[in-house]
N, C-alpha and C positions, 0 to 999 in steps of 0.2 A: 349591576354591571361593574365593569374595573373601573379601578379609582386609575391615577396618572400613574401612582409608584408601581402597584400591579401589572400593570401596561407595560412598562419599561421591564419590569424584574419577566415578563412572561418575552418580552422582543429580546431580553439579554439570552433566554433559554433557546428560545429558537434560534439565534445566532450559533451558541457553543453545540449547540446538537447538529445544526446544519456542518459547522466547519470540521467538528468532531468525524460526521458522517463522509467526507468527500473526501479528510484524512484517513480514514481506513479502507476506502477504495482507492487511493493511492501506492497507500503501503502495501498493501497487498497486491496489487497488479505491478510495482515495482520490484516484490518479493519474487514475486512466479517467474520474474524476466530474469532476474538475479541469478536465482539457480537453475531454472532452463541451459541459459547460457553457462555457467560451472558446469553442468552436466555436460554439454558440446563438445567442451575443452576439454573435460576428461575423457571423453571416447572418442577424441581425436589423437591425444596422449598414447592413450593404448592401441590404438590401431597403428600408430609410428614407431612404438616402440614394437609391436609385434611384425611391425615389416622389416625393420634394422636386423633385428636377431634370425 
């Protein structure tokens, strides 16, 4: 079975993979909103400037 040190070195691994894991569903769902919304703004842009002229 695991000794105490294994124990800890294997609950350190499952922490950095958990926190790892919930940061790249973060970044990434904060990405998608990021440029969605840049997108908006830009064909908001050109449809004001195509009404002006």
């Amino acid at each position: 079975m695991f000794e105490f040190q294994q124990y800890l070195g294997f609950l350190l691994f499952l922490t950095i993979l958990t926190i790892g894991f919930w940061l790249m569903i973060f970044l990434v769902g904060f990405v998608q909103y990021w440029l969605g919304g840049a997108i908006i703004e830009l064909i908001k842009e050109k449809r004001n400037k195509n009404k002006e002229a």
